[in-house]
N, C-alpha and C positions, 0 to 999 in steps of 0.2 A: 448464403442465408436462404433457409425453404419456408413458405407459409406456415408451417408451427414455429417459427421464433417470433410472428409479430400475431400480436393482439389485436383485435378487432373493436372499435368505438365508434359508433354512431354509422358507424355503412364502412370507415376510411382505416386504415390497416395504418401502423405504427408500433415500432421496434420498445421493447419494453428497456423503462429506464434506468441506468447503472451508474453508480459512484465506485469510483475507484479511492482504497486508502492502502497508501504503506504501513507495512508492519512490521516490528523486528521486537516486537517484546520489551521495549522500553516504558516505562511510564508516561512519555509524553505520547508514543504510539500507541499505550491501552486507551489513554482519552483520545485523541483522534481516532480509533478505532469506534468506541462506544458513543463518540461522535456523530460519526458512519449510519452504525447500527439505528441509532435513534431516528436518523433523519432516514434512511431509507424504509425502514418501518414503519415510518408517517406517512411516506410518499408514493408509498408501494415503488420503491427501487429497488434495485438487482445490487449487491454489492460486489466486488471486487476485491481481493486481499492481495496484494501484492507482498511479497519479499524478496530483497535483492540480495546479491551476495556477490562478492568478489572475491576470488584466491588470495590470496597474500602475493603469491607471487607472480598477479597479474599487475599490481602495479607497480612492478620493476623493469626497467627497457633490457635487463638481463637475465638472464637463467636461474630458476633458484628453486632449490629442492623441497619440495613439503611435501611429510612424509604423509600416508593414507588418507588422502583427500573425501575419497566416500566417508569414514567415519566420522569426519568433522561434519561433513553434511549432513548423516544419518544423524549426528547429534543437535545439529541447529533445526533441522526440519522436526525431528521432535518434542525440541523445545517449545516451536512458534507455533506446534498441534496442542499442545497441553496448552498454554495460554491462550489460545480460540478458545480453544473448548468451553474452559472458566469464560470468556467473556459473551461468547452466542448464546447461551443456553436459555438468556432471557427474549431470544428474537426469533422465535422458532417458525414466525411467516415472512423473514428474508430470507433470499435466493443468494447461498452465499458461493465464492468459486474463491478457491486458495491457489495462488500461482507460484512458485519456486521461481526464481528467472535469476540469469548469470548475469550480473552488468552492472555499472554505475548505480544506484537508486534513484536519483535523480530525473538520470536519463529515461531509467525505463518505467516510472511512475506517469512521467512524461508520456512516452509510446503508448504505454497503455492507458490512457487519460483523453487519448483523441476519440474525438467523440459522442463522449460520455458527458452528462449533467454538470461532473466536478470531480478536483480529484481533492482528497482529503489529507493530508498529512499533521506530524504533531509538531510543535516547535523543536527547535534546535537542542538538543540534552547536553551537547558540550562544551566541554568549556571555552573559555575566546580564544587561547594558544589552538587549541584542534581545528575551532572555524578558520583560524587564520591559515593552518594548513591544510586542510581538505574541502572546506569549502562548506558550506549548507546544503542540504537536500531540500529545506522548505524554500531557501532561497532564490535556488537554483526552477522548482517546480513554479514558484510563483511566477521567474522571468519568463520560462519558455513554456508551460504549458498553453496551450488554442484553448483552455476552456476554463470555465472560473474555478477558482482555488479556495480550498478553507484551510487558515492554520491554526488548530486548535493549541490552547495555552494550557499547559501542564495545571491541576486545577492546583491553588495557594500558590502559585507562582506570579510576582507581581511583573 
């Protein structure tokens, strides 16, 4: 870090402040996103866009063939640029950074959450059969994140 990444107040120098929120394009992610947006545009925060992603065939302890990898990426990193797009347009004085990252979501919402103000994620969108088998990401972010958590509710969801 060099003296242009921290802001100057009152004589004392201090790193400008960042929320991190996961995003994958879901509905419970655009509110936790627009979450984000709101409250960093109040706070004059930096926000963070995190997307995780895992191969399919990283969660097998065996070998397993998927076919043209780049294209599913080029096609999910396009996706999750069209729906930013639609949702910043209204916050044009946040500082925003979109990150790609290969791993868990959890974990690395987590990593990338040390730090920082808070990390923001949307509730759980699946059903109780898939939490019982993959686990939560809000659940997971709340246990282990070092810094306070928002989990925002899909909005009309009781």
């Amino acid at each position: 870090m060099n003296d242009s990444d921290l802001k100057t107040a009152n004589g004392l120098k201090s790193e400008t402040k960042k929320l991190v929120v996961g995003f994958d394009g879901s509905p419970n992610s655009i509110d936790a996103l627009r979450w984000a947006l709101n409250e960093a545009h109040e706070r004059n925060f930096n926000l963070e866009i995190i997307y995780s992603w895992l191969l399919p065939g990283s969660l097998y302890p065996f070998p397993v063939s998927i076919p043209n990898t780049d294209d599913l990426f080029d096609q999910a990193k396009q996706f999750i640029e069209d729906q930013l797009r639609q949702q910043v347009k209204e916050f044009p004085d946040v500082k925003i950074t979109l990150k790609f990252v290969e791993g868990p979501a959890g974990q690395e919402l987590v990593n990338h959450g040390k730090a920082t103000e808070g990390i923001v994620v949307g509730a759980t969108s699946h059903d109780t059969f898939s939490r019982l088998l993959i686990g939560s990401v809000s659940h997971y972010v709340v246990v282990h994140a070092e810094c306070p958590v928002i989990v925002v509710k899909q909005k009309g969801k009781e």
